[in-house]
C-alpha positions in Angstrom: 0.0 0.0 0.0 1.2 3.3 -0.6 -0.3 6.3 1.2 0.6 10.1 1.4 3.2 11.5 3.4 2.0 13.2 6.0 5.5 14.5 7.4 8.1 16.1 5.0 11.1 14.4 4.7 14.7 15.3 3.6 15.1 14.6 -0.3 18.8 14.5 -1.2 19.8 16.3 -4.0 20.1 13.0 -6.7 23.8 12.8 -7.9 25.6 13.0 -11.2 24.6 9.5 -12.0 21.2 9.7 -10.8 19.8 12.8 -12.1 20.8 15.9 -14.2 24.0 16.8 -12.2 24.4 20.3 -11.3 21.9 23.2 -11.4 19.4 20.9 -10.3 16.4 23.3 -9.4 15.2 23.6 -5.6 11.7 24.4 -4.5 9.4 26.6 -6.5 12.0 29.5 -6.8 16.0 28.8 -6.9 19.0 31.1 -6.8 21.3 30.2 -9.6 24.2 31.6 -11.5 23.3 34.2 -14.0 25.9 33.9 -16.1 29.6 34.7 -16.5 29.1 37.6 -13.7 28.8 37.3 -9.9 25.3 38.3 -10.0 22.7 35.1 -9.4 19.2 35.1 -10.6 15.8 33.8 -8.7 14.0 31.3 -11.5 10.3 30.4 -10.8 9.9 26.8 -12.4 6.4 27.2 -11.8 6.5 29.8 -14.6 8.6 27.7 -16.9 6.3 24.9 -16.9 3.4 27.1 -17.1 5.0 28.8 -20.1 5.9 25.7 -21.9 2.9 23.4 -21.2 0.6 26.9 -22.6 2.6 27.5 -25.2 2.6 23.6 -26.9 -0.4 21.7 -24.9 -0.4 19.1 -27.7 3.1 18.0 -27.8 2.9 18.2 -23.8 0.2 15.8 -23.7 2.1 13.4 -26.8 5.0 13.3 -24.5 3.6 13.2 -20.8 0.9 10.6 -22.3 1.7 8.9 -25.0 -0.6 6.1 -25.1 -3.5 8.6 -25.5 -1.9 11.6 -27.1 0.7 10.4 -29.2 -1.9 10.4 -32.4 -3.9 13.6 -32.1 -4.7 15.0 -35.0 -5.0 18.8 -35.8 -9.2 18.6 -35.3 -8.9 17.8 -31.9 -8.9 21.2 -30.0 -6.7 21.3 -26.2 -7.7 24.4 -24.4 -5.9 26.1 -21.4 -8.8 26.4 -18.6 -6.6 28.2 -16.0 -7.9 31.3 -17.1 -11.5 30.1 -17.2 -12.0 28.3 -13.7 -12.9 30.5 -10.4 -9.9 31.1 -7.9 -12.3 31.7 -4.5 -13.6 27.8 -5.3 -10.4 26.2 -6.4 -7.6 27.9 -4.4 -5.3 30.6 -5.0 -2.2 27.8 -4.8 -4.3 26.0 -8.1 -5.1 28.9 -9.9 -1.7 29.6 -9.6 0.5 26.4 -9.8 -1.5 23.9 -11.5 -2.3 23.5 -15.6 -5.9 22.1 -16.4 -6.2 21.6 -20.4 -9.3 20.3 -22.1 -9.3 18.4 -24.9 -12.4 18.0 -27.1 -12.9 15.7 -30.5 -15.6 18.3 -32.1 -16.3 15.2 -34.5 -17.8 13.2 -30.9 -15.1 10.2 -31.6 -14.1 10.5 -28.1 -15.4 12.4 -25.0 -14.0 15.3 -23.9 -11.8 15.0 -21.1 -9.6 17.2 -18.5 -5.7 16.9 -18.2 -4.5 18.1 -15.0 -1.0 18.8 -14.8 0.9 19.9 -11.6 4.6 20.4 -11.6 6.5 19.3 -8.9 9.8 20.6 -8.0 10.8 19.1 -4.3 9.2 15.4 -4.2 9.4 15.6 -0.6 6.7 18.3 -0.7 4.6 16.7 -3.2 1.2 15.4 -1.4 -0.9 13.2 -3.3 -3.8 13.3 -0.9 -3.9 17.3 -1.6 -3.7 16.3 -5.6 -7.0 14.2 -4.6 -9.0 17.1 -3.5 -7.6 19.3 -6.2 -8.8 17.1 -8.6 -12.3 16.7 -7.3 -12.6 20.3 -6.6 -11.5 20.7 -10.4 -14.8 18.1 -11.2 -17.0 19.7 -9.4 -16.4 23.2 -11.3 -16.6 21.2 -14.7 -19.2 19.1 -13.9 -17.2 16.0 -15.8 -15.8 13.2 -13.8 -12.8 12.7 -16.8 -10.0 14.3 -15.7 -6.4 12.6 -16.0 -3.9 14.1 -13.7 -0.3 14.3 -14.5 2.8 15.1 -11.9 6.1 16.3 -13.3 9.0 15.7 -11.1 11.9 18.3 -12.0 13.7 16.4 -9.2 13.9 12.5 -8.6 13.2 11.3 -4.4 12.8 8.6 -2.6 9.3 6.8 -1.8 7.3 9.4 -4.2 3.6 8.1 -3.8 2.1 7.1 -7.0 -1.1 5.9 -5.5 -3.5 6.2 -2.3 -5.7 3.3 -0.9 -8.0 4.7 1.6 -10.4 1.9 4.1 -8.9 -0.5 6.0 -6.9 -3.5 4.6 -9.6 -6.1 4.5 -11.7 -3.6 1.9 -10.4 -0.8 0.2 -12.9 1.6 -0.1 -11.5 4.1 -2.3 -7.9 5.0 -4.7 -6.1 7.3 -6.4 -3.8 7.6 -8.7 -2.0 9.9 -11.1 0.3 9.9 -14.3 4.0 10.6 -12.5 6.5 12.0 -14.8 9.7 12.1 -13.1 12.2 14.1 -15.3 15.7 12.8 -13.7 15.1 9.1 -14.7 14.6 9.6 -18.2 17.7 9.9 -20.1 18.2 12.8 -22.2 20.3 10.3 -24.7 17.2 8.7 -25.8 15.1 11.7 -26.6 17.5 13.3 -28.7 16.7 14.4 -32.4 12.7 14.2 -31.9 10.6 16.7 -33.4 8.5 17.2 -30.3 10.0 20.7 -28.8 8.7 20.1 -25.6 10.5 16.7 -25.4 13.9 18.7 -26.8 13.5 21.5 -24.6 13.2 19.7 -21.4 16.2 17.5 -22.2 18.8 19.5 -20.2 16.3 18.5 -16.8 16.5 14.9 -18.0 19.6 12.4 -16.9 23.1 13.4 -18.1 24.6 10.2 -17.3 28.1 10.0 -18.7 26.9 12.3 -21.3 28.9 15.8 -22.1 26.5 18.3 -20.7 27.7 21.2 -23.4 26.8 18.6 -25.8 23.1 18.1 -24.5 22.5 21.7 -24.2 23.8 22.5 -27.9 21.3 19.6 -28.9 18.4 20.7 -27.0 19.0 25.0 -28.3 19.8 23.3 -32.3 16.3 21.3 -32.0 14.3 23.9 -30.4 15.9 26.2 -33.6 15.0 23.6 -35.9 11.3 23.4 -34.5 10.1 26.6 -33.2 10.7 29.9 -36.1 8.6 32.4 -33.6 11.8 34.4 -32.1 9.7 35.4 -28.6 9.6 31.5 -28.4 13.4 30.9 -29.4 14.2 33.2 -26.9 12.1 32.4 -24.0 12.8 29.0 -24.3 16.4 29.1 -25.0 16.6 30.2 -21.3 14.4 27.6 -20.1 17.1 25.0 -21.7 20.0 27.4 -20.5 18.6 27.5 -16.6 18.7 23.9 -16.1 22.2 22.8 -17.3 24.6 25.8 -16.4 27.7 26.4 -18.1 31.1 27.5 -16.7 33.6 29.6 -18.5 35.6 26.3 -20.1 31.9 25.0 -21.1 30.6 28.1 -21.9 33.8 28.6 -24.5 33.6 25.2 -26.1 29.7 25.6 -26.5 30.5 28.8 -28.3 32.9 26.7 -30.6 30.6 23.9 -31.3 27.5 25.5 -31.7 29.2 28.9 -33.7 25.9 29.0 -35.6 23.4 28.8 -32.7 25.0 31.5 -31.1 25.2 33.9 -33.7 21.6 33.3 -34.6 20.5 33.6 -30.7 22.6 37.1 -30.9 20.7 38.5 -33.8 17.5 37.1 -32.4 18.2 39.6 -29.5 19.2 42.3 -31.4 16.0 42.2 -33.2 13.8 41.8 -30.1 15.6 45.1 -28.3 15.3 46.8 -31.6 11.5 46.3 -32.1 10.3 46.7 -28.6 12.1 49.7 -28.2 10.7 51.0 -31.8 7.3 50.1 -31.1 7.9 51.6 -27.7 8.9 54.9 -29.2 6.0 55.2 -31.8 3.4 54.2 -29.8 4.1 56.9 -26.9 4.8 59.5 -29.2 1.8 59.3 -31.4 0.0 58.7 -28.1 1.6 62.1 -27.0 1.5 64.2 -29.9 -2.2 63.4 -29.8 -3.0 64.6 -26.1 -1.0 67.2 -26.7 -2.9 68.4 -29.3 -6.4 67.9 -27.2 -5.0 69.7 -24.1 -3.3 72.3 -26.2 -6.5 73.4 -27.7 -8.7 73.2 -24.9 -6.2 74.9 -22.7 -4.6 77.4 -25.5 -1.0 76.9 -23.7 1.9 75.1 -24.7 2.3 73.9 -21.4 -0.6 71.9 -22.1 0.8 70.8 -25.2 4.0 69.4 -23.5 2.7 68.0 -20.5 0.2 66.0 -22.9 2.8 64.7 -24.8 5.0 63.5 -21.7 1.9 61.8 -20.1 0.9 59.8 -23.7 4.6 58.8 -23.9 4.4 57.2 -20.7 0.8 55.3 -21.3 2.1 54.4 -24.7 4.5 53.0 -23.2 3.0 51.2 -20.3 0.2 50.0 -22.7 2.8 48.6 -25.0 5.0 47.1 -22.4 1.2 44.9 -20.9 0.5 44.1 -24.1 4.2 42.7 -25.2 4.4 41.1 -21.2 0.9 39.4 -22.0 2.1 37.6 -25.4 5.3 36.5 -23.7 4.1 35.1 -20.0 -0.1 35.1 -20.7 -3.3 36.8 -19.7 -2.0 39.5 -16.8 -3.7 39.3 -13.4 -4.7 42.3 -11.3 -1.3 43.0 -9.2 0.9 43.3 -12.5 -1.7 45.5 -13.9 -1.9 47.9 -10.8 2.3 47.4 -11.0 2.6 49.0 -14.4 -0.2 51.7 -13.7 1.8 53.6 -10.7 5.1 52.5 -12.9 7.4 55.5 -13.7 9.7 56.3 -17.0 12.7 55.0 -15.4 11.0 51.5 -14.2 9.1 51.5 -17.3 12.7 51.3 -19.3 13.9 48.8 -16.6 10.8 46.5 -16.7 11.9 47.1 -20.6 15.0 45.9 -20.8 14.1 42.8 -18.4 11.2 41.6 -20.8 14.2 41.2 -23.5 15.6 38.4 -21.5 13.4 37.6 -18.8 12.7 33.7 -17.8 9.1 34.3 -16.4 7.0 37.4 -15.6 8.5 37.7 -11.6 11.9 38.1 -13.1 10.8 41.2 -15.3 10.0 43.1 -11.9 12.8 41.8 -10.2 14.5 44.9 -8.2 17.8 46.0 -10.4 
């Protein structure tokens, strides 16, 4: 029998040889390096997972569930229902954390059903029993009772419940169970080469077992190239791969030798992000200004008018420019971020700017400099 943990215990960080070796994340938000610099960076794999699963729900669901995903053809239509489900009924933690997708066959071949996916960072912390009412607070909303729930591990433990018997042992009256997808015991050898970008950008959190970890990375960057053409994508997922196996200078040198051609397209890929967001930036709140200006000007007959309009529709320009570019890159904003950008001024208005560029997830962007 295997029940939930009701007391968290240690989980050991899983060597080398039994997960994906260094830069192995910790629990919901970790403090790694940022780079060649001193500076260190707070990640939220929460976000990255969100970001990911969002972004490519079908070849989530082929890879996470292959036995009843691995065939779906383009009809079949898989729709994010975070946004959609009530946060005072299911729990600020769900609304937050947890991915519900449906997926409907509008031809009636199959029924529609309800893919729940959590991720997981710490195993230690991971309580199935709290899963359980998750998912029957989830089919109580959607009056359905066909919802599959699926667990991704970014970190391998010991005695990670897969199921819960509830009753005594002469009569079970009840069970539980979920999909578990624990990332450190696949091994990123055997998923090379696919043309699944989910599958090729989650191979750096996969096993490196005596595998060259520069040559895993360059893989997993070359495929998501190869796969993905959007450059918001390319570059928002480029530092999903990058997070999770973490060069050093020597690495970070030979990676730049070996992959020559991946670097110099991620560099011009950057280039042309900065360029257009500040561009649209620019037009925006000037046209924005030189319009207000004009009202104001008129009504009040003073060039102080005039001036004053233009600096105040420079800054909403901006601030509506910078929601509507943070809402294509990290989703639908919620209330806080919105209030955040309202009482924003020019100078954290160019910050915020800047961080979008190369941001990991939308709590980096407003990161204190």
């Amino acid at each position: 029998m295997t029940t939930d943990n009701d007391e968290p215990k240690a989980c050991p960080p899983p060597s080398p040889d039994e997960g994906s070796g260094e830069g192995v994340p910790g629990a919901g938000f970790s403090v790694v390096p940022a780079g060649s610099g001193s500076r260190t960076r707070r990640i939220s794999h929460d976000q990255y997972f969100k970001s990911l699963i969002t972004q490519y729900p079908r070849q989530a669901l082929a890879l996470f569930d292959p036995a009843r995903f691995a065939s779906l053809d383009d009809s079949v239509v898989i729709t994010p229902l975070r946004q959609e489900l009530p946060p005072d009924r299911l729990g600020e933690r769900f609304f937050e954390l947890d991915i519900p997708l449906e997926v409907r066959w509008p031809d009636g071949s199959r029924e529609t059903m309800v893919i729940l996916i959590e991720q997981q960072t710490i195993p230690s912390r991971f309580r199935i029993k709290k899963l359980l009412m998750y998912y029957v607070k989830l089919s109580e909303v959607l009056h359905t009772d066909i919802i599959t729930p699926i667990v991704i591990f970014l970190r391998d433990g010991r005695d990670i419940p897969v199921r819960l018997d509830m009753g005594p042992l002469d009569r079970r009256h009840a069970f539980f169970d979920y999909i578990p997808v624990i990332l450190p015991r696949w091994k990123a050898i055997d998923h090379l080469g696919t043309d699944n970008v989910v599958e090729q950008v989650l191979l750096t959190t996969m096993s490196r077992k005596n595998q060259d970890k520069v040559f895993i990375l360059g893989q997993a960057i070359k495929a998501l190239l190869r796969l993905e053409k959007n450059i918001d994508n390319q570059l928002n997922f480029e530092r999903f791969i990058r997070t999770y196996a973490p060069l050093d200078a020597e690495e970070e040198c030979r990676y730049n030798e070996t992959y020559a051609d991946e670097v110099a397209h991620m560099m011009s890929v950057r280039e042309e992000v900065i360029s257009s967001v500040r561009e649209e930036l620019e037009r925006k709140g000037e046209a924005r200004g030189r319009l207000i200006g004009r009202e104001e000007g008129r009504e009040e007959g003073r060039e102080e008018g005039r001036e004053e309009g233009r600096e105040e529709g420079r800054g909403d320009g901006q601030r509506h420019t910078l929601a509507r570019l943070l809402a294509r890159r990290f989703g639908p904003l919620d209330a806080e971020t919105t209030k955040r950008l309202a009482a924003g001024t020019p100078e954290q208005m160019d910050h915020w700017t800047d961080a979008l560029l190369t941001a990991g997830s939308l709590e980096e962007v407003f990161r204190l400099q």
